[in-house]
C-alpha positions in Angstrom: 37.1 15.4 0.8 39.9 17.0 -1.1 41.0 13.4 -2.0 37.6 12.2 -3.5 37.7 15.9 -5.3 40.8 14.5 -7.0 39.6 11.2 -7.3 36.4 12.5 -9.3 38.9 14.6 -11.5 41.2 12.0 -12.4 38.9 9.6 -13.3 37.4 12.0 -16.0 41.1 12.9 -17.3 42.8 9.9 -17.2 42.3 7.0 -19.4 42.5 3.6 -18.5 45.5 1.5 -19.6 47.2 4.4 -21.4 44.0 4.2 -24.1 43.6 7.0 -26.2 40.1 9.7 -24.7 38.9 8.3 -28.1 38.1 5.3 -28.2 36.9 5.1 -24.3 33.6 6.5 -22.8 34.9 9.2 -20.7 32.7 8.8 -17.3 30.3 11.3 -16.7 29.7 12.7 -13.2 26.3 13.6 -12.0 25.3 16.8 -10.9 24.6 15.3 -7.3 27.8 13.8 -7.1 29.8 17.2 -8.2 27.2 18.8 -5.2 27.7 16.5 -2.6 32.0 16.9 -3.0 31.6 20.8 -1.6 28.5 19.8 0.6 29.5 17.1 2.2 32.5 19.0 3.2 30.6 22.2 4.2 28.3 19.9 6.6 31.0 18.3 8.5 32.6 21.6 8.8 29.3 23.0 10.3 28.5 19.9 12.4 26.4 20.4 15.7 28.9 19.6 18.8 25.5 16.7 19.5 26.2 14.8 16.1 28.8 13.3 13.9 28.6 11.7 10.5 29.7 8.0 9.4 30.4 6.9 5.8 30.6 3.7 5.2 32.5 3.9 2.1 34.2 7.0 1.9 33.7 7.1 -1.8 30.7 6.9 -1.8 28.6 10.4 -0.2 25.4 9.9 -1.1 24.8 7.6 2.0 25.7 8.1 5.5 24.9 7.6 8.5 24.0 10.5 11.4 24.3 10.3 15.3 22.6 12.8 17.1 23.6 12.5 20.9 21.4 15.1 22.5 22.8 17.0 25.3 20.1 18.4 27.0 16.1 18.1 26.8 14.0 14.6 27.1 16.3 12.8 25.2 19.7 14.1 27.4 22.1 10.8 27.2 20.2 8.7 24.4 22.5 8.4 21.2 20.3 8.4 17.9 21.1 7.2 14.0 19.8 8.6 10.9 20.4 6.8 7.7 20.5 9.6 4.5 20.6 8.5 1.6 20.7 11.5 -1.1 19.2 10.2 -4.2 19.9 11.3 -8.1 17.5 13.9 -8.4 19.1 15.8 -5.6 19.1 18.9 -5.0 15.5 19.2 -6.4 14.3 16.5 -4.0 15.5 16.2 -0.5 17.4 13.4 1.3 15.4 10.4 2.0 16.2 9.9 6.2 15.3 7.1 8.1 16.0 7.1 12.2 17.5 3.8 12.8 17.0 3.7 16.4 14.0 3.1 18.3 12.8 5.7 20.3 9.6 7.4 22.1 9.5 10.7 20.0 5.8 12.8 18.7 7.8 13.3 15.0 9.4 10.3 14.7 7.3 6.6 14.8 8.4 3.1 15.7 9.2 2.6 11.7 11.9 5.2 12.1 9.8 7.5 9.6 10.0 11.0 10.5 8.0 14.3 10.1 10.0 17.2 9.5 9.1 19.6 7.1 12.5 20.1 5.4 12.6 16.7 4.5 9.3 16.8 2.6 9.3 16.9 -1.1 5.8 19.9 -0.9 5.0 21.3 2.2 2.0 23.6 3.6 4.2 25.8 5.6 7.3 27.7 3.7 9.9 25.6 5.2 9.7 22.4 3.1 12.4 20.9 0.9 13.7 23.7 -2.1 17.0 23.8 -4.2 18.6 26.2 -2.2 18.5 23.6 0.9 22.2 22.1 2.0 22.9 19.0 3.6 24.2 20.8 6.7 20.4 21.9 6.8 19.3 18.1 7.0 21.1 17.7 9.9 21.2 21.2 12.1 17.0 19.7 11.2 17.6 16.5 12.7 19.4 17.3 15.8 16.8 20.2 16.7 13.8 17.5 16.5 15.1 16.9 20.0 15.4 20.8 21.1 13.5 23.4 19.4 11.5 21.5 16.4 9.9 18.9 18.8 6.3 19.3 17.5 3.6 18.0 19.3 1.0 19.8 18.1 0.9 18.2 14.6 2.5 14.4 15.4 3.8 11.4 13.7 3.4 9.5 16.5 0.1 10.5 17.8 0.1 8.2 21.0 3.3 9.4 21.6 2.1 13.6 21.8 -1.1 12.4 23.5 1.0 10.9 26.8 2.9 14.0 26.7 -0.1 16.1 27.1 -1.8 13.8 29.3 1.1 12.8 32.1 4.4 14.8 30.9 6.1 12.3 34.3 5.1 8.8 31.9 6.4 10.4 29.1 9.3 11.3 30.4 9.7 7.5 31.9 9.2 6.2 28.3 11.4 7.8 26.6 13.9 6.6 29.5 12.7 3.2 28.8 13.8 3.4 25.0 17.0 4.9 25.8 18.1 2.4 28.2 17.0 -0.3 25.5 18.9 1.4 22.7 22.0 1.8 24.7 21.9 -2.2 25.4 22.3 -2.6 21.9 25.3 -0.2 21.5 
């Protein structure tokens, strides 16, 4: 991270071809951008032991990819990943996540869209999306959707919380199902 630090610095001191700062437009860098440099090192610094992060271009921090690789609960062995994508108006709006993987989850549906209250923009409840929210928040959310924040009281995937209530064994087996599947596809 130090490098892209430096990168960012240089390419609003230096000049291209020895041109004078004058007679260039000096790039400007966003506000996200000058977040995400101290962030994105925070967040892997702070990283659950259950998830790493991928970026595809290392230059580029507002996307990356999440794996969550639970180690205990319903979803023990399955290996889980979350696209984020942090747009422009970050830090006022929060990441836009998608889970990539298919799996048999009450807050996450078969279109990978995902109810978690910290990812919402406004939410009923006090812990919705604010300013003061950190990337390293986005994903400690993430990987408890499997532990502690499974929800299925107020579900995404409705059928999904209704076989839980109604045979907790077929549940079980269906999750299993989607696991083996997704771990065919590895």
């Amino acid at each position: 991270m130090i490098t892209l630090n430096r990168k960012l610095k240089k390419d609003v001191t230096e000049p291209p071809n020895g041109l004078p700062t004058d007679s260039i437009s000096v790039r400007r860098i966003s506000v996200r951008d000058k977040l995400l440099v101290k962030e994105v090192q925070e967040m892997t610094e702070n990283l659950p032991l259950t998830c790493s992060v991928y970026f595809g271009n290392p230059d580029i921090l507002s996307e990356f990819t999440l794996t969550v690789c639970p180690d205990e609960g319903l979803w023990q062995g399955g290996k889980f990943k979350f696209e984020v994508l942090v747009t422009e108006d970050y830090n006022m709006a929060p990441p836009k996540v998608k889970c990539l993987t298919r799996l048999w989850h009450p807050n996450i549906n078969v279109d990978g869209d995902i109810c978690l209250s910290l990812l919402r923009q406004t939410s009923i409840d006090e812990h919705g999306w604010a300013p003061t929210r950190r990337l390293k928040d986005v994903v400690w959310g993430l990987n408890s959707l499997f532990t502690d924040l499974l929800n299925f009281d107020d579900p995404l995937n409705i059928e999904a919380a209704q076989m839980y209530k109604k045979d907790k064994i077929e549940f079980q087996a269906k999750v299993q199902e989607y696991i083996a599947v997704s771990k065919d596809k590895r």
